[in-house]
C-alpha positions in Angstrom: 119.9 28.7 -27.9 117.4 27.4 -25.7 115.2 26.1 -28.5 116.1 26.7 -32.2 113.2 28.4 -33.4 111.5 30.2 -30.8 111.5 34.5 -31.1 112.8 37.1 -29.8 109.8 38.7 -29.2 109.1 35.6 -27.3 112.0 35.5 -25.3 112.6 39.0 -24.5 108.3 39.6 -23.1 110.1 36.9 -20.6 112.9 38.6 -19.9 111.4 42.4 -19.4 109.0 40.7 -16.4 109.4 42.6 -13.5 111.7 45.3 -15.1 110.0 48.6 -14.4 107.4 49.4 -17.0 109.0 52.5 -18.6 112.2 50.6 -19.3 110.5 47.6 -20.5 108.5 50.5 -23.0 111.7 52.1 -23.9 113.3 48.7 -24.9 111.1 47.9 -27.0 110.5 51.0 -29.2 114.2 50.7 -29.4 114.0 47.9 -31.5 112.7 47.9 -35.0 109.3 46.8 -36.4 110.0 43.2 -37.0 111.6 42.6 -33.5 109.1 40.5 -32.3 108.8 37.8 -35.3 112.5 37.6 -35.6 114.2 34.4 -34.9 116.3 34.3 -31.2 119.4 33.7 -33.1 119.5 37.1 -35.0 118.3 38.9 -31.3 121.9 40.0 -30.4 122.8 41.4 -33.2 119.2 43.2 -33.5 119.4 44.2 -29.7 123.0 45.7 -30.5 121.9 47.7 -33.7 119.4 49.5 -31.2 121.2 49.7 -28.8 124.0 51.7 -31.5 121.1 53.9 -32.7 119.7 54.7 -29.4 123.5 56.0 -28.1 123.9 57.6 -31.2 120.8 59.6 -30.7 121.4 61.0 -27.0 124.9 61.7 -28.1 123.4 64.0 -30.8 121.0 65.8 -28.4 123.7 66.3 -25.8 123.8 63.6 -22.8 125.6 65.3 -20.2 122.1 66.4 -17.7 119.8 63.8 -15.7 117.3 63.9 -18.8 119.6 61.5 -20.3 119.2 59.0 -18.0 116.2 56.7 -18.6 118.2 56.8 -22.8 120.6 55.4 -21.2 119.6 52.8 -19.1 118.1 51.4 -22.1 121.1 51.4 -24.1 122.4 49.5 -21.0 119.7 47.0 -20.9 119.8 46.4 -25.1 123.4 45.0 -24.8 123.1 43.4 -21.7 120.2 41.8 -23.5 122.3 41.4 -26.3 125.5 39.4 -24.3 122.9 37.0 -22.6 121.8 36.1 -25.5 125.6 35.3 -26.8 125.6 33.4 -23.9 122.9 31.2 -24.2 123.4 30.3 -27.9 127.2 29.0 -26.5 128.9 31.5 -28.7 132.6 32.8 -28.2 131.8 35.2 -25.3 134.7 37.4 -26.2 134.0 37.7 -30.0 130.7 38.4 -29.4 131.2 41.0 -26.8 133.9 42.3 -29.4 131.1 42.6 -32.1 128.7 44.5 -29.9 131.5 46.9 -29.0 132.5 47.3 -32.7 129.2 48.0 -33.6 128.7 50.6 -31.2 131.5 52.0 -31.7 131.3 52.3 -35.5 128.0 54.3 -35.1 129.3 56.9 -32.6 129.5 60.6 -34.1 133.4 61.4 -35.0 134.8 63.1 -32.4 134.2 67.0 -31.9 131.0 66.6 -33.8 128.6 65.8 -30.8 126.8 68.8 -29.9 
């Protein structure tokens, strides 16, 4: 990481400058209560966990119309979130990414169960 102790909360205010505001909302309500206090090196594994949940969720409500969108983007921006961070600590790109996918995938609704 860039410096051992700063926070995510820290470090992700930084990053969601200039996004649009309503994505830089939904991002962080993604994230659970203690996001901001966390240390950076637990962020990617947080930022993955919400963004597994927040999939999870629009798969349950049914994802297929424009409504969906704005969910989705988020998801999007949580793990892109996630793999900068896995680069900037140094770690094995490839593992990491392989994690984040696992983790996802491991939360999705078995198949023929999404509504």
């Amino acid at each position: 990481m860039t410096v051992a102790n700063e926070l995510l909360g820290d470090w992700l205010d930084r990053e969601l400058t200039g996004v649009p505001q309503e994505l830089a909302m939904r991002v962080r309500t993604a994230l659970p209560a203690a996001w901001q206090s966390a240390c950076l090196t637990d962020g990617a594994a947080i930022l993955t966990a919400a963004a597994a949940s927040e999939l999870r969720t629009l798969l349950e409500r049914g994802c297929e119309t424009r409504w969906a969108a704005p969910g989705l983007l988020t998801v999007d921006a949580l793990v892109t979130y996630a793999c900068e961070l896995l680069a900037l600590a140094g770690s094995n790109i490839d593992a990491g990414t392989a994690d984040i996918l696992n983790t996802i995938v491991q939360t999705l609704p078995q198949q023929g169960s999404v509504a």
